[in-house]
C-alpha positions in Angstrom: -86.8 69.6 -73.6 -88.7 69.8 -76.8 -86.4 67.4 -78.5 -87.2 64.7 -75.9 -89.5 62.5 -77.7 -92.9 61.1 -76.3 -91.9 57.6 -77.0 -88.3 58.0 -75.1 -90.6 59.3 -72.5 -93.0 56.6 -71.9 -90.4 54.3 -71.8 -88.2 55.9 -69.6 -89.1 54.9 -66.4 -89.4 51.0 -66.9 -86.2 51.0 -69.2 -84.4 52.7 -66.5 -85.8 49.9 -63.7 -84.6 47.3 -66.2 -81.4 47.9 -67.5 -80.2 49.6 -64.1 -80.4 45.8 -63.1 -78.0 44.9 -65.5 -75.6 48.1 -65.8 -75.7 49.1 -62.3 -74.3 45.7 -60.7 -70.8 47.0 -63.0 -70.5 49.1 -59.6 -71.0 46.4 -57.5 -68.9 44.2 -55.7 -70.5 41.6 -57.2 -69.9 41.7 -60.9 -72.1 40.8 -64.0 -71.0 37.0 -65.1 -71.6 35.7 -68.5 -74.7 33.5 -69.0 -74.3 32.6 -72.4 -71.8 30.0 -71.7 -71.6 27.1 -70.1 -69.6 26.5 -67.1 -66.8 24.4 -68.9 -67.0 26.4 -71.9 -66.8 29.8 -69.0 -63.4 28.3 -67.9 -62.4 28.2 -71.9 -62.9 31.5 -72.2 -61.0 33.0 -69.0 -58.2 31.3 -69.9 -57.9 32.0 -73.6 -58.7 35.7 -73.1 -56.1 36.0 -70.0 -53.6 38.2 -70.6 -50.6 36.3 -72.4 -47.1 36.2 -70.0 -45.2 34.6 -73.1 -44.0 37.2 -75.7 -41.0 34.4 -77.1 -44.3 33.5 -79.8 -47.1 34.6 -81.5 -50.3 33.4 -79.6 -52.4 30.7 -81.0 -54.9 32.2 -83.5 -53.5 35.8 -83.0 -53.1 36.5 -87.1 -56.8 36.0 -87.2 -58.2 39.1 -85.2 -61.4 38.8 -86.2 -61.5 35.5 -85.5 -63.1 33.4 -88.2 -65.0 36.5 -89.9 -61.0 37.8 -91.0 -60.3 38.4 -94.0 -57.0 37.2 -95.7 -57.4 39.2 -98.9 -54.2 40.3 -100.0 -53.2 43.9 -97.9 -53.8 47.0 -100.3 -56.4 49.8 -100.7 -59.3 48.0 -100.2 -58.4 45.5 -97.3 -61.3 47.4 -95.1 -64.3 46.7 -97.5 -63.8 42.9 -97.9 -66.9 40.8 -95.9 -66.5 39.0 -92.9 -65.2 35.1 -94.4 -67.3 33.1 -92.2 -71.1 35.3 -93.6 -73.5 33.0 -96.1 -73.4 33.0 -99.0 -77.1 34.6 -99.3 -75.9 37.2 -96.8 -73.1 38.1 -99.2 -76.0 39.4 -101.3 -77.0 41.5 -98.1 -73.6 42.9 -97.6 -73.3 43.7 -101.6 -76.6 45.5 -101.5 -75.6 47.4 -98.4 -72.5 48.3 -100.2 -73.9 49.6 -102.9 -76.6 51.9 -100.2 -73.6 53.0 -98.3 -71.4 54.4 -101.6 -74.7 55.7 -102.4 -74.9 59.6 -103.6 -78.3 60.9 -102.6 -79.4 64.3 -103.8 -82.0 67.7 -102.8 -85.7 66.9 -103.7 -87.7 67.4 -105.8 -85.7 64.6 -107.4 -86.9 62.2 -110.4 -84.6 59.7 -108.2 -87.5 59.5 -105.8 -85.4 56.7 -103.8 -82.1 58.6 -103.7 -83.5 62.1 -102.9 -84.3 64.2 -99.7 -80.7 65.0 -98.4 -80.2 67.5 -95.9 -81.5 70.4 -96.5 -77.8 70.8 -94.3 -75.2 68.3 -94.5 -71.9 67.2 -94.5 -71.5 64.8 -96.7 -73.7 63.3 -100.1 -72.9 59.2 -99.3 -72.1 57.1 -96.4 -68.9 56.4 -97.8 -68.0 60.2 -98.4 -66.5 60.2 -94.5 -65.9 56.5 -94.4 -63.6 56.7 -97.4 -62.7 52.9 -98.0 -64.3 52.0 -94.5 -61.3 53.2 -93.1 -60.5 56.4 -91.2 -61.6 59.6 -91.7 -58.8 63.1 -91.2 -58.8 66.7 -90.9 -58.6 68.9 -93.5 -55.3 69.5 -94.5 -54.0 72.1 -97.5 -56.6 72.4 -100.3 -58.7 68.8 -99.2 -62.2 69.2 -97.9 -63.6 69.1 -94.5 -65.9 65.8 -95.6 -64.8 63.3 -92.9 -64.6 65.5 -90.3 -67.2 67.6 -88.8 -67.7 69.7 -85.3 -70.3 68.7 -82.7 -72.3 71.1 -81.0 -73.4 71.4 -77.7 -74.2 73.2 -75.0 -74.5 72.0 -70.9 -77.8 71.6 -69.0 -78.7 75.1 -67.3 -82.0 74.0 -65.7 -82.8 71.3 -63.0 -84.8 69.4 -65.2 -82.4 69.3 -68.4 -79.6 68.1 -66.0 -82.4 65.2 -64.8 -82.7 64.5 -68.7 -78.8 63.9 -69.0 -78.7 62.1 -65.9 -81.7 59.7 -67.1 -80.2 59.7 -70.7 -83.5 61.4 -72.3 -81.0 64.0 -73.3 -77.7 63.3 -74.1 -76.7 67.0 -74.4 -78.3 70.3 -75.5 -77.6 71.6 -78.9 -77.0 75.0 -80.1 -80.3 76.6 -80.2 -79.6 78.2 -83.9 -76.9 75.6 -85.6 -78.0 72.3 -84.0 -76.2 69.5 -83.0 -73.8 69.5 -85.1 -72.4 72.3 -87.8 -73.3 71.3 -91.5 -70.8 73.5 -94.3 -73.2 72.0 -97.2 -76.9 72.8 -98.2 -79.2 71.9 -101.0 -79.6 74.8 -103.5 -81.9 77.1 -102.2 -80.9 77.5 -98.7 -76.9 79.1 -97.0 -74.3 76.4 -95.4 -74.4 76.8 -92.2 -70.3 78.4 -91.5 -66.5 76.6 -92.2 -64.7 74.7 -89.5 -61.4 76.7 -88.5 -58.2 74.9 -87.4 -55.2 76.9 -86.1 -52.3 75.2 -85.3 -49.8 75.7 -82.3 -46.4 73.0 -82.2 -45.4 72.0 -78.7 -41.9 70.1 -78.6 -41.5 67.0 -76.4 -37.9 65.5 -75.7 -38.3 61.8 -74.9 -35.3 59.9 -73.6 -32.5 59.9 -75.7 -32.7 62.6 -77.1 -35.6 62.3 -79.5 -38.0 65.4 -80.0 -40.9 65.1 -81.4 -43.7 68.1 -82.5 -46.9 68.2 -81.2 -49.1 69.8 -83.0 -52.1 71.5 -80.7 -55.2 72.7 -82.3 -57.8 75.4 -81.8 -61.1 75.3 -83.2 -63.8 77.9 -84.4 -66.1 78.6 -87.3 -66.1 81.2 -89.8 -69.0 82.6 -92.1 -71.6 81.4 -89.8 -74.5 82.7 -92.0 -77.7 82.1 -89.5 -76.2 84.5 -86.2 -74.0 83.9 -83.7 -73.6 80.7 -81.6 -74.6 80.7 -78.2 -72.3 81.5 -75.5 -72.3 78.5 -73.8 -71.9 76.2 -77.5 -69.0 74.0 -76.9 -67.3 72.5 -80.4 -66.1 69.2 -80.1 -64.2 67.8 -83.6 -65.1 64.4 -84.8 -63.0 62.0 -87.4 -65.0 59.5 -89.1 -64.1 56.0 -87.2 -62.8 53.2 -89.0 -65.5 50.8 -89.6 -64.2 47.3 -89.9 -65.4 44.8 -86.9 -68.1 46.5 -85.8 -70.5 43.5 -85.7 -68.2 41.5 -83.8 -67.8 44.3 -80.5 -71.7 44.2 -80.6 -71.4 40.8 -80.0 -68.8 41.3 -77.1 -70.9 40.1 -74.2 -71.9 43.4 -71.5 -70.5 41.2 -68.9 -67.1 41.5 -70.3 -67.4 45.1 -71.1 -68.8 45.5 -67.5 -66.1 43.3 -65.7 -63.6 45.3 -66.6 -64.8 48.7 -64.9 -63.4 50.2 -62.1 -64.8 53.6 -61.7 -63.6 54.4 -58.0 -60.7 52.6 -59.1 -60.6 50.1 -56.3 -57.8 48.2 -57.2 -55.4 51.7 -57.0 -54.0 51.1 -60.2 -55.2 54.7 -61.3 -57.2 53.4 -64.3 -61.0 53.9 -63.0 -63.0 53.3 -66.6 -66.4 53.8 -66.4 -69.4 52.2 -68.7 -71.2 54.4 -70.8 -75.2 54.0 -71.0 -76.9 54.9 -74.3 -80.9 55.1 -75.3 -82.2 52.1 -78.0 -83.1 54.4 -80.5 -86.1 52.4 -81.3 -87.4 50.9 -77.9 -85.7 53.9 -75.8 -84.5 50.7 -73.8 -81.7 52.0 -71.5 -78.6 49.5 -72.7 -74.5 49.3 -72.4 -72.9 52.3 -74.8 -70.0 51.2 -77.2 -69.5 52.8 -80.4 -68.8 56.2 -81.2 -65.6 58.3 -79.3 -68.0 58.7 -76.5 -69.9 55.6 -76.8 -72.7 57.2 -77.0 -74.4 54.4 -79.1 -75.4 50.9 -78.3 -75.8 49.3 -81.8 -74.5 49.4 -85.2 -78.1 50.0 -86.3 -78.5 53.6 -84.1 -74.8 54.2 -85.2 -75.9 54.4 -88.3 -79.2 56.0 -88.2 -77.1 59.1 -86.4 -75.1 59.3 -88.8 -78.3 59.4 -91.3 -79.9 62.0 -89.7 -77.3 64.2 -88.9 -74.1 64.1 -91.5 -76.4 63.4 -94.5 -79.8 64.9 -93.0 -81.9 61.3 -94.8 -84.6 60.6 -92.2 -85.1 56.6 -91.1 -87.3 54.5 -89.1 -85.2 55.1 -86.1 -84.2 59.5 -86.5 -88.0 60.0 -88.6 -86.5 63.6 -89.3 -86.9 64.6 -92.6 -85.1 68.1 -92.3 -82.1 66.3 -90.4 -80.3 68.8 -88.0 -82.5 71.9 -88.7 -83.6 73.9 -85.8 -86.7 75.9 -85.3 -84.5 79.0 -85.9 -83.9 78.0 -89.5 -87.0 79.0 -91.1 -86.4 78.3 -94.9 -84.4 75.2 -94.0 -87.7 73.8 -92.8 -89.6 74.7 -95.5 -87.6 73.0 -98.0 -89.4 70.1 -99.9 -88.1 66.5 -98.1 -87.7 63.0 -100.0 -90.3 61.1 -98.1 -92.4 58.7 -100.6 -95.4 57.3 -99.2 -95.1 55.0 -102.0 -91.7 53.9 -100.5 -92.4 54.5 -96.7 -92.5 57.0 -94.2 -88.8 58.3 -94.2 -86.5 59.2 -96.9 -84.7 55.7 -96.0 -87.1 53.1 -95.1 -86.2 49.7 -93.3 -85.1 48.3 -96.2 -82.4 50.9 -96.5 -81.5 51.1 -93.1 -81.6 47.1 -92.4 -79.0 46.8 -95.6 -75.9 49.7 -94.5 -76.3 48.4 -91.1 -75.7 44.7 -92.1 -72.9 46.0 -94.3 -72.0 47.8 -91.1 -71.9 44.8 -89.0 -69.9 42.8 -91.2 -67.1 44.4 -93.0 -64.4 42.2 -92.0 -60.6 42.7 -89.8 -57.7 42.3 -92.4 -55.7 39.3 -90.9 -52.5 40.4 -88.8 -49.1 41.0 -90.2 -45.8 40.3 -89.2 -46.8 38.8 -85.8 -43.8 36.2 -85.2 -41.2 39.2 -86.0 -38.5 39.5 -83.4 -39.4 43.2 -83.3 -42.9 43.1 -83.1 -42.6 40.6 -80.5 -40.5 42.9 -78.5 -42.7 45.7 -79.5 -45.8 43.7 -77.6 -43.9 42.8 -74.8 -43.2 46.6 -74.4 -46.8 47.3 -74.8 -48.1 45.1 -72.0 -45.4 46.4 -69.9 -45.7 50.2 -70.2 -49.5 49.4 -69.0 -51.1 49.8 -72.5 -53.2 47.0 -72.0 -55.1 48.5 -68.6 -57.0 50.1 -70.9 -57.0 48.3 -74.6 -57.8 44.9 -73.7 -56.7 42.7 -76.6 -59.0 39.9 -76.4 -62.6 38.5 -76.1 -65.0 35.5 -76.8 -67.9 36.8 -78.5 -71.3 35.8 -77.0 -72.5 32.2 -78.1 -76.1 34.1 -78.4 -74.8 37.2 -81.0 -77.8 38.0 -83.4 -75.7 36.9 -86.4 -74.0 33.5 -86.5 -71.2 35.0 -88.3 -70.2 36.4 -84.5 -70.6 34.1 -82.0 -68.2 32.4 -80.0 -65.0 34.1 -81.7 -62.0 35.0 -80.8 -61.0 38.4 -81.7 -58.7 40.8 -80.2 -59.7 44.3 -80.5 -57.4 46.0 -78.4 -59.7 47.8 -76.3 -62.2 48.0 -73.2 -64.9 50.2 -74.7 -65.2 52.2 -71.9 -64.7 55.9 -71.0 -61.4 57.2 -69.4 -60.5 60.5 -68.6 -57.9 61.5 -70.9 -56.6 64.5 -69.1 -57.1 68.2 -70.4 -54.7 68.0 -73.3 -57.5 65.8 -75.2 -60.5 67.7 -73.3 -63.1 68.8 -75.9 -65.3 70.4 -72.9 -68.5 68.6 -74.0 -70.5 66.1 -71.9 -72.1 63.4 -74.3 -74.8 61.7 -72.0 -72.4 59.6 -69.4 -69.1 61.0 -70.9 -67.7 64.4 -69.4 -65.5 66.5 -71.4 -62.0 65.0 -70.8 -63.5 61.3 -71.1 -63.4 59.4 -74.5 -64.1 55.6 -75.2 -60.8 53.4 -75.2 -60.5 53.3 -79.1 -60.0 49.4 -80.6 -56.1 49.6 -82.3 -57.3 46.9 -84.5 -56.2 47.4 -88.2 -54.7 50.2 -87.1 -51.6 49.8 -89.0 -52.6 49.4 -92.4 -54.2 53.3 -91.7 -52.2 54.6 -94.0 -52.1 51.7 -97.4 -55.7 52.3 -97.1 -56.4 56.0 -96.7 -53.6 57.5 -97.5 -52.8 59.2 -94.1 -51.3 58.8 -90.4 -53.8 61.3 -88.6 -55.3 59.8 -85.4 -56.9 60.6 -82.5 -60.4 61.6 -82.5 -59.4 65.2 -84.1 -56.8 63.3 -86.4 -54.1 66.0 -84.5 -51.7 63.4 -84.4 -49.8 62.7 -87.4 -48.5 59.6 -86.4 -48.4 56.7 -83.9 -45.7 58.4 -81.4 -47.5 62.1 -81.4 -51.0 59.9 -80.4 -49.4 58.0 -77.8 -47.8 61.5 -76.2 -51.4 63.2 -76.1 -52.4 60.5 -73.9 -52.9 62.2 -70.7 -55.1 61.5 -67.4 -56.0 57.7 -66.8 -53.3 57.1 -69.7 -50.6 59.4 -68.5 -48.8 56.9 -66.6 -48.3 54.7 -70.0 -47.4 57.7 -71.8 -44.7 58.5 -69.4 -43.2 55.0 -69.9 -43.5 55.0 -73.8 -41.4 58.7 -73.6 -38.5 57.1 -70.6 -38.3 54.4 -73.6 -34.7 54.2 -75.3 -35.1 54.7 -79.0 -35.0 51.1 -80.0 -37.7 50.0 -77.3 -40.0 52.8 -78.6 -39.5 52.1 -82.3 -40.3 48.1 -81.8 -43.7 49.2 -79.8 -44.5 51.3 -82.8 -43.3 48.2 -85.4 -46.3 46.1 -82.7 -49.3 48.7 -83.5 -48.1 48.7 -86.9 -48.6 44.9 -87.3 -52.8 45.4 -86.1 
């Protein structure tokens, strides 16, 4: 309970009465309704963002998946990093600046860089853009490459009544490993040991699908080697995280809560056995109590908290929002805290002040979808049709209106299709990590958006997906899909050969 902070804690009580009004009517019968729109412009939307019976065509304005932010740069290496089309053209100068803060290297103090020092002491990675290679997706290590863009969470579960009250009311959304932290760090400023090396052992399953096909699954087992602070605590749980792609991240903030809300079911009334649940997370600034989106447990609400976690904990730079100038060190580490920090009064009161943290999360918020590919291709069209009827679409919606009220003109009132509900489902025990995140138990992760998921590979070099990257391609993600999903998975494996293959040509147009 010592890391529940006093302001979380004074507002706990009336951010729980307020956004329970708002969250908790997603279980009732009567659902959330958008408020934003008018009531001729609320008939627009239903029937533009119904699901589409017609797979003879394209739909109108399906190339542009980020609606008018998309960017129709030509496809290559860089078709993440391009800013969203419809942005001014003094926010340009924002998003450039934000850039240049995000492929920033910071480095150990004492520095005489006294605006790029005070990383870690532990960390994982010297630059936003280290894990976020190219805004795109980040991998597992594999042969001689690094462990950069992918790290292991740590966590252990509640033990006491009033640390399983904390998770329930969000002031806690886990406990972490009394010696390592949150999350395990293999780099540290000279001075001070890494924390240990993230083990992968492999094990290959074979699946037959119909027709004959096999295909290799490839099951991994996690530990940590050279762990140079003591053992982990028995109950530690490690959960492997890939960085997330980061394109369009501005526009599902500005995907209305009623739409997420509408769409979840979690005593799965309609028997369809797809019971999504919404995910809550804590306003890291107000402790406001608001609708979870981003991260593979939506355990965030904003781009802004998004990107202060990652701040605090993969580069260990303190902000407005995580003031913690020794990032994940624990009371355990002794020299860690004792290291000299980069805060500058001069500056501000964290090693990245507003300035800094305003800029990557505008950046964040507006790095733009590559327009679609392919989309009036017999094959793809095929592939689509398959999609919607193997049941893919329970669970990644394709399409929203944005809310006409979004912070940023840029968003509002577009229509984008992200392929996803951004809720949590229970993936079955094939996925399970074993580690609650706040609402989401161990087997549940947040629907992930498919959008430019196809152009994966032209922009970082790889097919690894999932959120462990185990997968190596499309067709070995698809057949992890267990639990809520296993239904789908099921139809995509009964598939002939030529029906599977035009589903993969569909994903591969996002």
């Amino acid at each position: 309970m010592s890391r529940i902070t006093a302001h979380i804690t004074r507002h706990l009580l009336l951010a729980t009465a307020l956004s329970f009004a708002v969250l908790g009517t997603a279980l009732a019968d009567d659902p959330v309704r958008r408020t934003d729109l008018t009531p001729k412009d609320l008939k627009r939307v239903e029937k533009v963002t119904s699901p589409t019976t017609d797979f003879s065509k394209p739909e109108p304005f399906e190339l542009m998946q980020g609606g008018a932010a998309t960017s129709t740069h030509p496809v290559n290496g860089d078709a993440f990093s391009h800013f969203s089309a419809n942005i001014t053209f003094s926010e340009e100068e924002e998003f450039k600046l934000g850039n240049a803060l995000f492929r920033k290297f910071w480095v150990s103090s004492p520095s005489s860089t006294q605006a790029s020092d005070g990383l870690g002491p532990l960390f994982n990675a010297r630059a936003c853009q280290s894990c976020h290679l190219k805004d795109g997706r980040g991998h597992p290590p594999e042969g001689a490459a690094d462990a950069t863009s992918m790290f292991l969470r740590l966590a252990r579960p509640a033990r006491t009544d009033e640390e399983r009250q904390a998770v329930a009311e969000l002031a806690a959304v886990n406990f972490p490993d009394p010696t390592y932290g949150g999350q395990l760090q293999d780099l540290a400023v000279p001075g001070i040991a890494a924390e240990g090396r993230m083990k992968i052992t492999y094990t290959e399953e074979t699946v037959t699908l119909a027709g004959g096909e096999t295909v290799s699954l490839r099951k991994p087992t996690y530990a940590i080697t050279d762990l140079a602070y003591g053992p982990l605590a028995p109950e530690t749980t490690l959960s492997p995280r890939i960085a997330n792609p980061m394109v369009g991240m501005g526009l599902i903030q500005a995907i209305t809560d009623a739409d997420i809300l509408a769409r979840a079911d979690p005593q799965d009334r309609d028997g369809d056995g797809i019971s999504g649940r919404a995910a809550r997370a804590r306003d890291h600034r107000t402790g406001e109590l608001k609708l979870g989106r981003f991260g593979w447990k939506a355990q965030n609400a904003s781009v802004r908290d998004q990107s202060s976690s990652a701040f605090k904990g993969d580069l260990g730079i303190s902000t407005p929002d995580a003031p913690h100038p020794f990032g994940d060190c624990t009371q355990a580490q002794e020299k860690c805290l004792s290291m000299p920090t980069g805060v500058q009064v001069r500056l501000g009161d964290t090693e990245a002040p507003d300035p800094v943290l305003d800029l990557v999360t505008f950046y964040s918020e507006n790095l733009a979808l590559p327009a679609r590919r392919n989309i009036d291709d017999p094959t793809v069209l095929k592939g689509k049709s398959i999609f919607y009827a193997s049941g893919c679409v329970a669970c990644h919606t394709p399409k929203y209106v944005t809310s006409r009220k979004a912070e940023n003109k840029a968003h509002r009132f577009q229509l984008i299709w992200p392929h996803s509900d951004f809720l949590l489902h229970d993936m079955g025990e094939g996925l399970a990590d074993g580690q609650q995140v706040g609402d989401a138990g161990g087997q549940e992760w947040r629907t992930a958006p498919l959008w430019g998921i196809g152009l994966t590979e032209v922009v970082n070099g790889h097919t690894f997906f999932l959120h462990d990257g185990r997968a190596r391609n499309l067709t070995e993600a698809i057949l992890w899909h267990g639990g809520e999903a296993q239904a789908s998975r099921d139809s995509f494996a009964a598939l002939p050969p030529d029906n599977r293959k035009a589903l993969i040509a569909f994903l591969e147009s996002l």
